[in-house]
N, C-alpha and C positions, 0 to 999 in steps of 0.2 A: 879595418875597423876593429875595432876591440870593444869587449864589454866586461866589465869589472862588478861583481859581487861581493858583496859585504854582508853579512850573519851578524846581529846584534842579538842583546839578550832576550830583544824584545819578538826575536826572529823577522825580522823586518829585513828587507836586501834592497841594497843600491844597487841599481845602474851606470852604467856612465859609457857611452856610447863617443867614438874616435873614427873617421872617414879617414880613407887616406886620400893625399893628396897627387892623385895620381889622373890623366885622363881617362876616360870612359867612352866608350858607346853610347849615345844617348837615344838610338829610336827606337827602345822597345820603351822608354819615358814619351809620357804625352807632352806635345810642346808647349802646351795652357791648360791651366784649370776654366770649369767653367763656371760663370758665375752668372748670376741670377739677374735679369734686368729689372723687374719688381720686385720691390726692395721693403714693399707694406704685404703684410708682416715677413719677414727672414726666419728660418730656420737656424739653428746654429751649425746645421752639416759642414758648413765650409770652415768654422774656424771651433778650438774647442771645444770638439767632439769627442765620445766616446765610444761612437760607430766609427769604421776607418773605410772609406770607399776606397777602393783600388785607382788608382792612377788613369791605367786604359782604359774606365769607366766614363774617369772624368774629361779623356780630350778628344770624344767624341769623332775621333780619327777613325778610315776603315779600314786603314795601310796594315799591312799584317807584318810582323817579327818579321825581318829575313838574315837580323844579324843576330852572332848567339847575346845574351844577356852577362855580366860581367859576370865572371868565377870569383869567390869567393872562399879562399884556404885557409883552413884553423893555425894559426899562430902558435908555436911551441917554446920559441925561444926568446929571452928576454927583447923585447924590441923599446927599449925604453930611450928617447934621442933627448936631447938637449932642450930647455925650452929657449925659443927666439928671444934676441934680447931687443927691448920696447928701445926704437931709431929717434922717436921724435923728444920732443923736450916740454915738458910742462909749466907752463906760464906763470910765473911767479903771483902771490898773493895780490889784489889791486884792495883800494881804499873802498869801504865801504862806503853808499850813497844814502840818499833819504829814498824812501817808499817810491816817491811822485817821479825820482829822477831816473829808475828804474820804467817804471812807466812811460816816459816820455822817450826811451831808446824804440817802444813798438807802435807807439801813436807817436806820429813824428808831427809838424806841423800842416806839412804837407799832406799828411794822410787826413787830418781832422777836416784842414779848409777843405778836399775834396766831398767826403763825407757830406759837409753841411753842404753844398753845393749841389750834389743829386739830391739832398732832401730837400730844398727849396726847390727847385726843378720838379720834383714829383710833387712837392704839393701843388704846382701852378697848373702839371700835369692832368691833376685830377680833381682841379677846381679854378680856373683861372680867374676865378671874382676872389680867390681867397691864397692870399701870402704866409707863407710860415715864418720869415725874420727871422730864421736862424743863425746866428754865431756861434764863432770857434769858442766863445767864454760860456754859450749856450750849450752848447754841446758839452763841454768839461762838465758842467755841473750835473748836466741829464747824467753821463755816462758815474759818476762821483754818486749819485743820489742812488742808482741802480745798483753799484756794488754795495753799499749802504743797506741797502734792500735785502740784499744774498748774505747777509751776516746776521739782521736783525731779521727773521720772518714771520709776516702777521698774516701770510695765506693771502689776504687779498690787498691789492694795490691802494684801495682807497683810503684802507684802513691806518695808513700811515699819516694819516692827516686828519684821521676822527677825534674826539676829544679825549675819547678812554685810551687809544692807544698812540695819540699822537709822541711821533718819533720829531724834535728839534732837528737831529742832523740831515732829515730829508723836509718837513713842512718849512722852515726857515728859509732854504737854499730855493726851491723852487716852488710854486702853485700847483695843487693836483693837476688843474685842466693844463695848464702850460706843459704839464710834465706827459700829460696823456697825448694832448696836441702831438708833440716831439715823438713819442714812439709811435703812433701813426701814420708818420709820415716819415720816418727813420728810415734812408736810402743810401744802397753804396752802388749802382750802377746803374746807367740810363735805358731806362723797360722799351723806348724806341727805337733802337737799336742793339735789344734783344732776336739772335738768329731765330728764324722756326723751330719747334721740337722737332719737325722730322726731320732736318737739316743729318748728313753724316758728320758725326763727329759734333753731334752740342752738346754743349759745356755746362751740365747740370747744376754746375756752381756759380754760373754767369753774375748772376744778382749779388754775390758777396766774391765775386773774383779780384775786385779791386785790393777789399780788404784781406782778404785771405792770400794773395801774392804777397802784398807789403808785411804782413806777421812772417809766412815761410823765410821771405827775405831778410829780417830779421834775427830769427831764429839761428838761420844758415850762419851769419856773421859772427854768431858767438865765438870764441877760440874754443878747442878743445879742451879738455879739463882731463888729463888722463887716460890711461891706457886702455879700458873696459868700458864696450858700452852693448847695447841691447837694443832691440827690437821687437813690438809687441803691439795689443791691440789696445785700443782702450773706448771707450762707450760714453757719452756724453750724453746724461737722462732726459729724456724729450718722448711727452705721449700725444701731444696733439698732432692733427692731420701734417704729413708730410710725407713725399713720395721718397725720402731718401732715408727716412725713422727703416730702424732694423729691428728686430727681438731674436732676441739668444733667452731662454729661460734658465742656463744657468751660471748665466751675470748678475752679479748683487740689483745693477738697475738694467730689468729685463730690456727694456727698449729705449730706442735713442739712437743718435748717430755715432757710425761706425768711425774712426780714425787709427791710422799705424803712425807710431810715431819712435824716431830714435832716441834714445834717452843714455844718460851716463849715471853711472853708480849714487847720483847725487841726487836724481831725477829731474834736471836740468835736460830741457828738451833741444835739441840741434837741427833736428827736419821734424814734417808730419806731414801727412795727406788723409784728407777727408774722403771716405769711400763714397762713392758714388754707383757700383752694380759692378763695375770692370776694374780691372786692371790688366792693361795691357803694357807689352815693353817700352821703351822709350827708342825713339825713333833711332838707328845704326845697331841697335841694341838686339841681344840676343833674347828670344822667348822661351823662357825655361819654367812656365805656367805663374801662374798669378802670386800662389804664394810669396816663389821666389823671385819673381818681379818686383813685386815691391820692398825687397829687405835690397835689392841691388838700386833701387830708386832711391831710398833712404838713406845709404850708408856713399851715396855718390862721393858724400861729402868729405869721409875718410882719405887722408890722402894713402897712397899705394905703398907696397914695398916698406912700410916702418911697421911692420907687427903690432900694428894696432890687435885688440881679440873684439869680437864680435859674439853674441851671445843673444839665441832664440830658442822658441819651443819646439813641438813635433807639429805642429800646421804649417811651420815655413821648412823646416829641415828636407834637404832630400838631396841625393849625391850630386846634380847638375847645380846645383845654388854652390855646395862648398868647394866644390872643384874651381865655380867662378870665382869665388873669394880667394881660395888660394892662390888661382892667376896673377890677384891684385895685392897677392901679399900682407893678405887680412887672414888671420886666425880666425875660426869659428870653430863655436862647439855647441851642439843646442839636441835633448832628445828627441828621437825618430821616432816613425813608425813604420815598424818592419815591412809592411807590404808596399812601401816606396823604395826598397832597397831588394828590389827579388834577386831571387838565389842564396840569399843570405840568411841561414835560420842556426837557432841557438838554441842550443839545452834546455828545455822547461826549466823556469823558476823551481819546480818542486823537486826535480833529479839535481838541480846544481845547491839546491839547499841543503841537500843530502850529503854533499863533501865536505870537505875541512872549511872554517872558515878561514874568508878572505878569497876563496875559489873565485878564478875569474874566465874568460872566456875571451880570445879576440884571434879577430879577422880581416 
């Protein structure tokens, strides 16, 4: 690992942290992080902190070190290698489409008839003297009226159909009532054959599993676009009652649900997963704690061995995730925090500011 200092005018210093790509000992590392199963309200301890819990802390293991913890040796001599050269081939420009036709690669036909099909079902559900008449040309317009909505915002729903602020692109297309009916009874999976909560292993996303498979699915399919891409959290703003709402206080929108998603230099998403309290391996899979469970769940998608680069922060970063990327012939680089990497300690910021600039440090 190496770490490189940079002295500007402003006295300001870079980092830049390098693992090598070498095996390790992994059980003085905890094999999972552990994460919260109530998830109203969240802490941000687990992700974009600037408390650092120790590792041993977090895998609540009782097994004690019996192996030594990797050595780590200061680096003297230029170690500087070649960088890999990118295997795969990027896919030539395609024709651009219309807005609609975009849309119609993640709501496929298929997907909407299902849709309107558990919403009719759930209304019969929950009133069988009363039918909701749903159609797929019903539904287009509901879902059409509601993005409508997210552009133009008058605070409250009704209010797009009052006289002072009547919106044409939504009172025209549908009825208030017609349009309140429809998100009432708005279903993507059958609630009777929904498992119990105590069941092992229920699928906190059951209700929107349908749709949420068919988007990832989606997603998955895109080609790759490029050599670089990333991994990170991102927050979808949501304050009313919900067991799966998180708050971090220093995210722009404190609460909401959690999601990791892969993304490329363009911010074109390729995978994502909706957090739900765990993350655990994937079944054959190795458990190398939660963080980095989910950047090897995400990046499945990368194929192996062509030097793709891969790129996160210091809440996924730790020597057992990049040793696994290297296996798979993924580049990764993303800053640490030094107490997931023990044995390994560096100069104060304040003594290595002290040297010549450009001073750098690696091990």
């Amino acid at each position: 690992m190496q770490r490189k200092v940079k002295t500007t005018q402003k006295d300001k210093i870079l980092h830049k942290f390098v693992a090598p790509p070498i095996d390790s000992d992994d059980e003085y590392l905890p094999e999972s992080d552990s994460d919260p199963e109530d998830l109203e309200p969240m802490s941000d301890g687990d992700s974009d902190s600037s408390s650092d819990i120790p590792l041993s802390q977090l895998c609540g293991s009782k097994k004690k070190n019996t192996r030594p913890s990797q050595i780590w040796t200061l680096v003297t001599a230029n170690s500087a290698k070649p960088t890999p050269t990118w295997q795969s081939i990027e896919e030539d420009d395609v024709d651009l489409w219309e807005p609609v036709d975009y849309f119609k690669i993640f709501f496929t036909d298929n997907l909407l008839q299902h849709i309107v099909e558990q919403s009719n079902l759930y209304c019969v559900q929950q009133n069988p003297n009363k039918a909701l008449n749903l159609t797929v040309a019903d539904l287009e317009q509901f879902i059409g009226v509601t993005m409508c909505m997210s552009i133009f915002d008058l605070h409250r729903t009704r209010n797009y159909w009052k006289e002072d602020f009547r919106l044409p692109q939504v009172a025209d297309v549908m009825s208030r009532n017609r349009y309140e009916e429809i998100r009432r009874y708005l279903h993507f999976n059958n609630n009777d054959e929904m498992p119990e909560r105590h069941v092992d292993n229920f699928d906190r996303l059951y209700k929107i599993r349908p749709l949420l498979d068919s988007l990832v699915s989606k997603c998955q399919s895109i080609p790759l676009q490029g050599q670089m891409f990333s991994v990170d959290e991102q927050i979808i703003p949501f304050k009313r009652k919900s067991f799966l709402k998180t708050y971090n206080p220093k995210k722009p929108h404190k609460w909401g649900y959690k999601l990791f998603a892969l993304c490329d230099v363009y911010g074109t998403v390729y995978n994502f997963e909706i957090y739900t309290g765990k993350i655990l391996p994937k079944p054959f899979h190795r458990d190398i704690g939660a963080s980095g469970n989910i950047v090897l769940q995400l990046s499945n998608i990368i194929p192996n061995d062509q030097n793709y680069l891969l790129y996160f922060d210091n809440w996924f970063s730790s020597p057992l995730l990049l040793v696994e990327l290297y296996r798979r012939g993924i580049g990764a680089m993303g800053t640490i925090r030094l107490q997931r990497f023990p044995g390994c300690t560096f100069t104060s910021d304040a003594d290595l500011k002290k040297k010549a600039r450009g001073a750098y440090e690696e091990k």
